[in-house]
N, C-alpha and C positions, 0 to 999 in steps of 0.2 A: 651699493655695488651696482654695476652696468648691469648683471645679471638681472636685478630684481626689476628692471625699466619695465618690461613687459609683460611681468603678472601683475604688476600694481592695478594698474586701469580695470583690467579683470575684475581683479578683487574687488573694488569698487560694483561694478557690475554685479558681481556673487552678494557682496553683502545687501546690495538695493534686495535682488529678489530675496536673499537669508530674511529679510526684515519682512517683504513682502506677501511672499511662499503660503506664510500660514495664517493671512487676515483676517481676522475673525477667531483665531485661536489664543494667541497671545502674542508678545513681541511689545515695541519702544512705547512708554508710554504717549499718550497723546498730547500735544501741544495743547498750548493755553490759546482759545478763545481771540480770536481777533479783536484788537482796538478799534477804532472808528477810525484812528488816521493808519492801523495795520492796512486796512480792508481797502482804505482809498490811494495806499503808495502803490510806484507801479512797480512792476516784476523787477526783479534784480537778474543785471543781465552780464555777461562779461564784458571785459575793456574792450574797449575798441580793437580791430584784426592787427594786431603784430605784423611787422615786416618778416616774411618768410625767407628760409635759405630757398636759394637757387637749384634748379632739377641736380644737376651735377653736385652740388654742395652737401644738398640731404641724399643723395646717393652714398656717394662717401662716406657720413655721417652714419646710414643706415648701416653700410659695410661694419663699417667697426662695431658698430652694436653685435651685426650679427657672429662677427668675431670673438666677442667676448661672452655673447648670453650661450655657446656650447656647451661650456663647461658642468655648467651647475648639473647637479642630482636632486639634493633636495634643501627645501629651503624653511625658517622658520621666522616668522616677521611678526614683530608685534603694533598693531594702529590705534588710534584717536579718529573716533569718525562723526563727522557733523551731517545732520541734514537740515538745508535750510528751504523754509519754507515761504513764497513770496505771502501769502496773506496772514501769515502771524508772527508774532513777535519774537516768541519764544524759537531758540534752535534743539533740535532735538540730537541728544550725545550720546555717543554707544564708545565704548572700547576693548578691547579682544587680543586675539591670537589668530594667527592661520600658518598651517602646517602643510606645505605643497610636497610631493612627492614624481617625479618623473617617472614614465610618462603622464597621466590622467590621475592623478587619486589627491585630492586638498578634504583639509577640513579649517572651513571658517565656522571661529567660537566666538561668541560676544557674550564679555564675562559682567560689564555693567552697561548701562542700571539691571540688566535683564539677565539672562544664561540662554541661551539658544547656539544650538549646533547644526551648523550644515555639514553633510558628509558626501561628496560623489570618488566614483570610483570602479571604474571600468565603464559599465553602463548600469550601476545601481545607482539610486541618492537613497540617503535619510536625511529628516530633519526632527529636531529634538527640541522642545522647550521644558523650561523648568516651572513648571506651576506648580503653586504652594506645597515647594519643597519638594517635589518629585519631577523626574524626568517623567515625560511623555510622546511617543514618538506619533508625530502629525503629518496624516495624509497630506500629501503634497499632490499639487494644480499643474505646477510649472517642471514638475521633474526635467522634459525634454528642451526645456530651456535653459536648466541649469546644466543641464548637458552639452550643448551646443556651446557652453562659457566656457566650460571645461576643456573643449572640446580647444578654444580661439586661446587659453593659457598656455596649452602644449604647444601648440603653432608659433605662441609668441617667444614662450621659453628657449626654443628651438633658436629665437633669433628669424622665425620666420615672418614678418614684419610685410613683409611684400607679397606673401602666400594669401594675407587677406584684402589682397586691391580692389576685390570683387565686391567686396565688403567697408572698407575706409578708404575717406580720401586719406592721405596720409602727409600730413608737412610738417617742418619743423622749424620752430624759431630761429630768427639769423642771429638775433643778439642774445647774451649769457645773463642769467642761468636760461640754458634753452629749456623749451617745452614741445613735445610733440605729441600734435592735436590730430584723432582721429574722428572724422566726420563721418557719419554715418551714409553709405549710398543711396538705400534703398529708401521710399517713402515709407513706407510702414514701420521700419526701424526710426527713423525720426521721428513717426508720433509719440516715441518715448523717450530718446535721446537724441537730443541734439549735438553733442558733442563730447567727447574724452579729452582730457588735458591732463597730460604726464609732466609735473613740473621737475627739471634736474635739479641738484645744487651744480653749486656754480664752477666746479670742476667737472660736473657733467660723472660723477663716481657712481650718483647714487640719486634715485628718486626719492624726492621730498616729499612731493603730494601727489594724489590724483587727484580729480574733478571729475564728474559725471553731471552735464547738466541735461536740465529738461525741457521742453516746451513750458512757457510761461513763466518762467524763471527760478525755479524749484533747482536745487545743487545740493549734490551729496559730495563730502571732500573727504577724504582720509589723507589721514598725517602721518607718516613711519615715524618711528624711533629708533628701535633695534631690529637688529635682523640678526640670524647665523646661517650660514652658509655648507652644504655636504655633512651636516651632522646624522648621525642615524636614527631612524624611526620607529618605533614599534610598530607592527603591520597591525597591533591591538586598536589602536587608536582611529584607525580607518574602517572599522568593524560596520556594515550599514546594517547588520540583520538583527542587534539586538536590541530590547525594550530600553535599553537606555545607552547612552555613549558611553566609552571606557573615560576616564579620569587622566587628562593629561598628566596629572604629578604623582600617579601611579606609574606612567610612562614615559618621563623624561628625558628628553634626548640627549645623548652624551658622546661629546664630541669625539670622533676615529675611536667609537666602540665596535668592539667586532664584529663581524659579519653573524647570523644566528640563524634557526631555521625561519623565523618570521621575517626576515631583512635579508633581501639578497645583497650578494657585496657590491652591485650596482646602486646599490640604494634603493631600489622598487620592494615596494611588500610583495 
């Protein structure tokens, strides 16, 4: 759905630092060991720059987005996430759930190979891994940057696209299935990302993939699957204060269940 264009990229973003967050504590196993000819190929870069629509074109383009991504409350998507890394062989795979909530509150879960929970939500985060067989909730570095993501999700949700011009350049492929590529302004932001790619499919309904690349040729891609759209949420599940995260299939969301004291009938816990 048009809806989901603008938290995908995010998500990509959430999950880089969810993997990040707790380095040294647990998270994606490690890649195998460079080959000789890994270590001498060169960085993996994207294609060549696409021809762009025209200022007027992706205006238009943006318009409609921003017409359609109103609606949503909350949303429930499930990914395939690769990170490839230019000096080894090996790609490294995670796959999950994330649970978005309007305005600020997600939880990205990565259920393999690993269990780890990111949770933000107002201005708290938890992060949770599961080491041998127990939750454990881990000091987090970056809290105020998973904040700030959180923060660039609401804005996108909103349809607010042009709210972050301060922030990305902003274009969008002329030929279908389009992609719209947010370039990072600032230098310091580009010493870590070089660029967002929100790939559409080819009726432009529904984001296919993100991309998050990096300096030197490093890319994290998430692949949707399923999505549901305005279903209701347990406000359990966004819980940041306790020793371990609530159990999504404890708390299953069920589509135009009713409104309850933990779910306002806007959809917000």
């Amino acid at each position: 759905m048009r809806t989901a264009t603008a938290i995908r990229a995010s998500l990509v973003l959430l999950g880089a630092l969810c993997l990040s967050a707790s380095a040294g504590q647990s998270g994606p196993p490690a890649p195998a060991a460079p080959s000789s000819a890994a270590a001498k190929a060169p960085p993996t870069s994207p294609a060549a720059s696409p021809k762009t629509m025209t200022e007027a074109g992706r205006q238009a383009f943006l318009d409609r987005l921003e017409k359609d991504l109103g609606a949503i409350r909350t949303l429930k998507a499930y990914f395939d996430q690769e990170k490839h890394l230019s000096l080894f062989t090996d790609v490294v795979h995670a796959e999950g759930v994330c649970l978005f909530v309007r305005p600020d509150t997600i939880r990205f879960e990565i259920t393999k190979p690993f269990q780890s929970v990111l949770i933000t939500r107002e201005k708290a985060v938890a992060k949770y891994d599961c080491i041998d067989g127990r939750w454990r909730k881990i000091p987090l570095r970056e809290a105020r940057i998973l904040l700030m993501v959180t923060s660039q999700i609401a804005s996108w949700l909103g349809g607010h696209f042009r709210d972050q011009s301060d922030v990305y350049d902003i274009a969008v492929t002329a030929d279908k299935p389009h992609t719209i590529i947010l370039t990072p302004r600032h230098e310091e932001f580009r010493k870590h990302i070089t660029v967002i790619e929100l790939g559409l499919s080819e009726d432009s309904a529904r984001v296919s993939t993100a991309t998050i690349r990096e300096p030197g040729g490093d890319f994290t891609r998430m692949t949707f699957t399923r999505e549901e759209r305005d279903i209701a949420i347990s406000a359990d599940v966004f819980d940041t204060a306790g020793a371990a995260p609530a159990e999504l299939d404890r708390h299953a969301p069920r589509r135009e269940a009713p409104a309850s004291p933990k779910t306002a009938k806007d959809g917000s816990p």
